[in-house]
Biopython code that builds the backbone (N, CA, C, O; Angstrom):
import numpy as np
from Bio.PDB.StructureBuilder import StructureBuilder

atoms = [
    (1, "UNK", "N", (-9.821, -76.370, 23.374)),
    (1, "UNK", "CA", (-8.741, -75.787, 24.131)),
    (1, "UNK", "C", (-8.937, -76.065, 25.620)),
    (1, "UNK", "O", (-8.022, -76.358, 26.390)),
    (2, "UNK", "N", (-10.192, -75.946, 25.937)),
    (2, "UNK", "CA", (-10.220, -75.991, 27.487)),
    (2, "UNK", "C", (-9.960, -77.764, 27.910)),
    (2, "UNK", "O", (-9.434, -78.315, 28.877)),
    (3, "UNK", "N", (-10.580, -78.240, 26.728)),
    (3, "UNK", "CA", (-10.083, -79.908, 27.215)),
    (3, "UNK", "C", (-8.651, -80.117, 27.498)),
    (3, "UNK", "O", (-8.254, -80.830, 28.420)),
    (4, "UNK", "N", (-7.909, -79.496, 26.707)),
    (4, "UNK", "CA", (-6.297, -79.873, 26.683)),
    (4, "UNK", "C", (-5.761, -78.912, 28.121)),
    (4, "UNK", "O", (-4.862, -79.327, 28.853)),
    (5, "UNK", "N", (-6.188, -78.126, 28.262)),
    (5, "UNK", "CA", (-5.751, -77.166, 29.849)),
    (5, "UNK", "C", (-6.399, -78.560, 30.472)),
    (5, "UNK", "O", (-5.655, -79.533, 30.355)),
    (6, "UNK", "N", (-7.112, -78.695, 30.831)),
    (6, "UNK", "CA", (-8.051, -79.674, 32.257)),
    (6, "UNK", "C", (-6.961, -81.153, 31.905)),
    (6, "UNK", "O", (-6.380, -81.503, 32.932)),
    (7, "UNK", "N", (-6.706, -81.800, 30.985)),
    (7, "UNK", "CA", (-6.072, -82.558, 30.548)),
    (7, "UNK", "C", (-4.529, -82.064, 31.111)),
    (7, "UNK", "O", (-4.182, -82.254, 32.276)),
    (8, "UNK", "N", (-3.917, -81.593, 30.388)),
    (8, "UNK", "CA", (-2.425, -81.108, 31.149)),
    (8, "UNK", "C", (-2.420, -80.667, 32.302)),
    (8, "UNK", "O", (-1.492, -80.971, 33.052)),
    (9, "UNK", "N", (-3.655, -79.682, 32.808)),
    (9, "UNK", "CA", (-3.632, -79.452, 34.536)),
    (9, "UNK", "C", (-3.759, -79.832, 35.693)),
    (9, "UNK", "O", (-3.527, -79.310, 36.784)),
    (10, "UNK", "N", (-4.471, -81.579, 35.111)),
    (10, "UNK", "CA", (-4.769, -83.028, 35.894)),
    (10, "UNK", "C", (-3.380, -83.453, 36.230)),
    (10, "UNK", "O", (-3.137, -84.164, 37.206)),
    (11, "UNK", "N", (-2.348, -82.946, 35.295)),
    (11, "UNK", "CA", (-1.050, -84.257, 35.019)),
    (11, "UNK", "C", (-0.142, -83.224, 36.222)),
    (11, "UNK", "O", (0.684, -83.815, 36.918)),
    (12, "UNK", "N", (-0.321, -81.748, 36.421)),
    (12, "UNK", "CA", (0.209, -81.321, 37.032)),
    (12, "UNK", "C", (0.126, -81.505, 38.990)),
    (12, "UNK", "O", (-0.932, -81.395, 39.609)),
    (13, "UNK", "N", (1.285, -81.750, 39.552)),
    (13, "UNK", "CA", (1.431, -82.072, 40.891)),
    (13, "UNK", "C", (1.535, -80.830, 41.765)),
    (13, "UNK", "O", (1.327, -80.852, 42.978)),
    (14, "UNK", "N", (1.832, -79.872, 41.154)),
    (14, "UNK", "CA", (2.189, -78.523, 41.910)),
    (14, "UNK", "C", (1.482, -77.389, 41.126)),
    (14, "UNK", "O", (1.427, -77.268, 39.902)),
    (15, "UNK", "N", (0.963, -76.599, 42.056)),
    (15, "UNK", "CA", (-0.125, -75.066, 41.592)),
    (15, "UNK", "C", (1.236, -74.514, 40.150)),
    (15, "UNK", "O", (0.916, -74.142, 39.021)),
    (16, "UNK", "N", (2.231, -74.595, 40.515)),
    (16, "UNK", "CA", (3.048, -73.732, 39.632)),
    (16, "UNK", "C", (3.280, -74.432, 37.765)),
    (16, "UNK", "O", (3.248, -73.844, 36.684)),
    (17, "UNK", "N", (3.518, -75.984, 38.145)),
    (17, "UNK", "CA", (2.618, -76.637, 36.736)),
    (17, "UNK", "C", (1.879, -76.673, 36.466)),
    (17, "UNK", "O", (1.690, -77.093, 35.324)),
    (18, "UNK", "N", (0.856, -76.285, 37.238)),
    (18, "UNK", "CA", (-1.146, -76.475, 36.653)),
    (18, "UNK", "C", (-0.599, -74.882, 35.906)),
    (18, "UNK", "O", (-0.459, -74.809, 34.686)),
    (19, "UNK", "N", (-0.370, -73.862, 36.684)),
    (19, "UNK", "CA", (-0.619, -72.653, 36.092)),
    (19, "UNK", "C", (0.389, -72.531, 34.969)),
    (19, "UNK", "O", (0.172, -71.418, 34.491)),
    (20, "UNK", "N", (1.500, -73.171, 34.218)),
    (20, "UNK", "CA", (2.546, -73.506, 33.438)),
    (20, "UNK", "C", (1.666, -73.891, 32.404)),
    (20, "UNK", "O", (1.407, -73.034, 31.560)),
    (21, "UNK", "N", (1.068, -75.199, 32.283)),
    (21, "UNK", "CA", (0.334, -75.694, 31.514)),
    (21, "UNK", "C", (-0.675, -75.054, 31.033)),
    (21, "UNK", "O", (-0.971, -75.153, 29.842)),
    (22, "UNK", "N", (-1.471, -74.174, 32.030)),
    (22, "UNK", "CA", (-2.549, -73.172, 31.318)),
    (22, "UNK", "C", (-1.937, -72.271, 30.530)),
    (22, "UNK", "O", (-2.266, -72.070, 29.361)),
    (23, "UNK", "N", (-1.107, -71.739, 31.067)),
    (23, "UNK", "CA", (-0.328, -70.657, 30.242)),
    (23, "UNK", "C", (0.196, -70.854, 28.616)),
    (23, "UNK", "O", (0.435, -70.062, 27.704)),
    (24, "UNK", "N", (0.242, -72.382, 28.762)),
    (24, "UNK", "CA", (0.303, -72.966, 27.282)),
    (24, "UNK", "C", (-0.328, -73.141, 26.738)),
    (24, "UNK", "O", (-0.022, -73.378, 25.569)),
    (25, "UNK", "N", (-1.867, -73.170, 27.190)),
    (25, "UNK", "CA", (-2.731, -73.401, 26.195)),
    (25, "UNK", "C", (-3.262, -72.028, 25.400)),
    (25, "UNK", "O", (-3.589, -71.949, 24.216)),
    (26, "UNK", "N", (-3.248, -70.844, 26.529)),
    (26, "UNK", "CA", (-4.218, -70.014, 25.991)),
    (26, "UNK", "C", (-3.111, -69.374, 24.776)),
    (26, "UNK", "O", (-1.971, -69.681, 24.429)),
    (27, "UNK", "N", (-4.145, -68.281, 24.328)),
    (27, "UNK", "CA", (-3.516, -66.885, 23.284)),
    (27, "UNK", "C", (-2.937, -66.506, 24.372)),
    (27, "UNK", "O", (-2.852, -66.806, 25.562)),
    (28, "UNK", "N", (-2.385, -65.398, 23.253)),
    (28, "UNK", "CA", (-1.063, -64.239, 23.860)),
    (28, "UNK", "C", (-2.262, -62.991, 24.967)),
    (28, "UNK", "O", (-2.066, -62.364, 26.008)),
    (29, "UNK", "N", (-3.151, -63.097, 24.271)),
    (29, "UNK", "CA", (-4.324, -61.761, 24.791)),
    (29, "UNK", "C", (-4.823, -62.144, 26.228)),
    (29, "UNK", "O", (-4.884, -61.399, 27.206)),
    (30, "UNK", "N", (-5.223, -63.687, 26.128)),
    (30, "UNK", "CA", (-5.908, -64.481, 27.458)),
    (30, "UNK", "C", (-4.398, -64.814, 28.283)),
    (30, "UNK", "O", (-4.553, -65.386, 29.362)),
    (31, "UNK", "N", (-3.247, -64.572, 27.961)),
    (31, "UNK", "CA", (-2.259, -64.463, 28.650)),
    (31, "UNK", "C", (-2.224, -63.146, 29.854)),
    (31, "UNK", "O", (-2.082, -62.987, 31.067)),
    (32, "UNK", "N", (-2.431, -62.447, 28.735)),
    (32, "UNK", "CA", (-2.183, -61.015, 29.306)),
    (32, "UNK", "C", (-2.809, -61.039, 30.599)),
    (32, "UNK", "O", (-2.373, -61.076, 31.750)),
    (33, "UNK", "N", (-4.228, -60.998, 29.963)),
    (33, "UNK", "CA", (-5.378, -61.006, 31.051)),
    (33, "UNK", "C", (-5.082, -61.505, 32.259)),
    (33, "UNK", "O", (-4.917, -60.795, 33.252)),
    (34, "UNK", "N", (-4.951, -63.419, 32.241)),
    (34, "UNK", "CA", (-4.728, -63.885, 33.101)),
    (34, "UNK", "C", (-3.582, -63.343, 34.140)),
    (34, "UNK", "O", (-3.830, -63.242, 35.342)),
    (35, "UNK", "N", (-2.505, -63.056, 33.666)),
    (35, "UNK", "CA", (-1.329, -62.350, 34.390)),
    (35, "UNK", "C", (-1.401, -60.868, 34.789)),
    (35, "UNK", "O", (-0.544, -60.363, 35.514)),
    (36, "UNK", "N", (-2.357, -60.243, 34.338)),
    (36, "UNK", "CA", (-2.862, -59.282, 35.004)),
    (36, "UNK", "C", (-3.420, -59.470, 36.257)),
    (36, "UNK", "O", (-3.064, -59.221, 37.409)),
    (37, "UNK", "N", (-4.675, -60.124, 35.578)),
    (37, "UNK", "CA", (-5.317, -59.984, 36.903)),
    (37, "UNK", "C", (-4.454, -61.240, 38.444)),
    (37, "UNK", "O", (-4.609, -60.986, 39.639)),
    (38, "UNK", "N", (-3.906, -62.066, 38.090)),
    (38, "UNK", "CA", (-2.577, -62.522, 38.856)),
    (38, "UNK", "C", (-2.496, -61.629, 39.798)),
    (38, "UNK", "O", (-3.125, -61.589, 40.856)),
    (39, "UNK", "N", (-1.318, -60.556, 39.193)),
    (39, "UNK", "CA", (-0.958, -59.411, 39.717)),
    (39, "UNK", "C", (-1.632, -58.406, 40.698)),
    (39, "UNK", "O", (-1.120, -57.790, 41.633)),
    (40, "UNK", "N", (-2.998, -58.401, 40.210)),
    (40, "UNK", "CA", (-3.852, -57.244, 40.947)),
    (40, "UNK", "C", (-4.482, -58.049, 42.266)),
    (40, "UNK", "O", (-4.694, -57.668, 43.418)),
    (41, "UNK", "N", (-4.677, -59.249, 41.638)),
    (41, "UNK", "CA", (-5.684, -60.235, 42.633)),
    (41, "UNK", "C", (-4.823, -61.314, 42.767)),
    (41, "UNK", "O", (-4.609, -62.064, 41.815)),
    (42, "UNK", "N", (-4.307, -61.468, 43.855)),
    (42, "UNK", "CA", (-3.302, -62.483, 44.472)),
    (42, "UNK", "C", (-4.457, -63.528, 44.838)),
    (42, "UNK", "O", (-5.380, -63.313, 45.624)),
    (43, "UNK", "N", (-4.214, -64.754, 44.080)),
    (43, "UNK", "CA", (-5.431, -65.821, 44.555)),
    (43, "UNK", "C", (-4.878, -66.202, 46.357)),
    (43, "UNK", "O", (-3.818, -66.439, 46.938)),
    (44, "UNK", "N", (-6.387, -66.066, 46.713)),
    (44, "UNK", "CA", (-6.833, -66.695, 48.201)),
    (44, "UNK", "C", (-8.066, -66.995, 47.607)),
    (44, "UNK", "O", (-8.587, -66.376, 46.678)),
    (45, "UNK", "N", (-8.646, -68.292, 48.378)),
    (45, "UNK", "CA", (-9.326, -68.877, 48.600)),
    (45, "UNK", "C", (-10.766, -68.396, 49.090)),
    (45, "UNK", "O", (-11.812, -68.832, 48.608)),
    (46, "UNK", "N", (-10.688, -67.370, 50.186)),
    (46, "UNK", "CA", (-12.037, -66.375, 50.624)),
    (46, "UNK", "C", (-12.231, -65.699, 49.954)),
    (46, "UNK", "O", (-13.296, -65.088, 50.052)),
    (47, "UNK", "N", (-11.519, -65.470, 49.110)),
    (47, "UNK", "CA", (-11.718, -63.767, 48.363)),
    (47, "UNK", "C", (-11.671, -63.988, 46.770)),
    (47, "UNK", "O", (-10.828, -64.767, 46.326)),
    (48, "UNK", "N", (-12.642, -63.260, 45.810)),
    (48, "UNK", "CA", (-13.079, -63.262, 44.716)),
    (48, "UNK", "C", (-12.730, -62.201, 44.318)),
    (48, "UNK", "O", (-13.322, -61.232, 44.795)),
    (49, "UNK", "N", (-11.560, -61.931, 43.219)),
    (49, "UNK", "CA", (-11.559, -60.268, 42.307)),
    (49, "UNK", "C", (-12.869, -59.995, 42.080)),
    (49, "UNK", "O", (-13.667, -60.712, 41.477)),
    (50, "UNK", "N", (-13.124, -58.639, 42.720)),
    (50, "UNK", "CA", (-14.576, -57.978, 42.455)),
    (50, "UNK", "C", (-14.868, -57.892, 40.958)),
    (50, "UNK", "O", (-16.055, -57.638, 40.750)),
    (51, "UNK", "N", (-13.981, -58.059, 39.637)),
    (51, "UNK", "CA", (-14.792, -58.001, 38.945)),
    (51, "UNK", "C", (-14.947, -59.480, 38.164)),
    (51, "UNK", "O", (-15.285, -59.518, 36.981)),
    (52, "UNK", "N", (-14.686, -60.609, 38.887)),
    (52, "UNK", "CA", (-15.512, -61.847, 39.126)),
    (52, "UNK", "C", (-16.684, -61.906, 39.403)),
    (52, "UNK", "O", (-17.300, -62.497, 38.516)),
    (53, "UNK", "N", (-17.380, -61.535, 40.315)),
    (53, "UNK", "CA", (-18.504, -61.300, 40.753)),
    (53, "UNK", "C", (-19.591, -61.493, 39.928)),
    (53, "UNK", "O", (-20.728, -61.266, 40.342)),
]
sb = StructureBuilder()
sb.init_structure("model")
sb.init_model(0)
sb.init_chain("A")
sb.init_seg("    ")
for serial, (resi, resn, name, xyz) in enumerate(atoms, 1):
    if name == "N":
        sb.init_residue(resn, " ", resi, " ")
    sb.init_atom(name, np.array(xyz, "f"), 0.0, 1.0, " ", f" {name:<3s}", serial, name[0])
structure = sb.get_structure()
């Protein structure tokens, strides 16, 4: 699974198709997740969701 995300997320030109394409690969559950934490933790670059860490 992770080959086919890195594979489709290479082909993508814009952050909004890389994150399109991931969204296709995973489950409905690793959906969730991911779009959760989206939500809570707005990606920047300096800053790591604390429970990344």
């Amino acid at each position: 699974m992770a080959d086919l995300a890195i594979e489709r997320g290479a082909k993508a030109q814009t952050f909004k198709q890389a994150r399109t394409a991931l969204l296709e690969v995973l489950t409905p559950d690793q959906q969730a997740m991911f779009l959760d934490s989206e939500r809570k933790y707005p990606w920047a670059p300096h800053r790591v969701p604390p429970r990344a860490q």
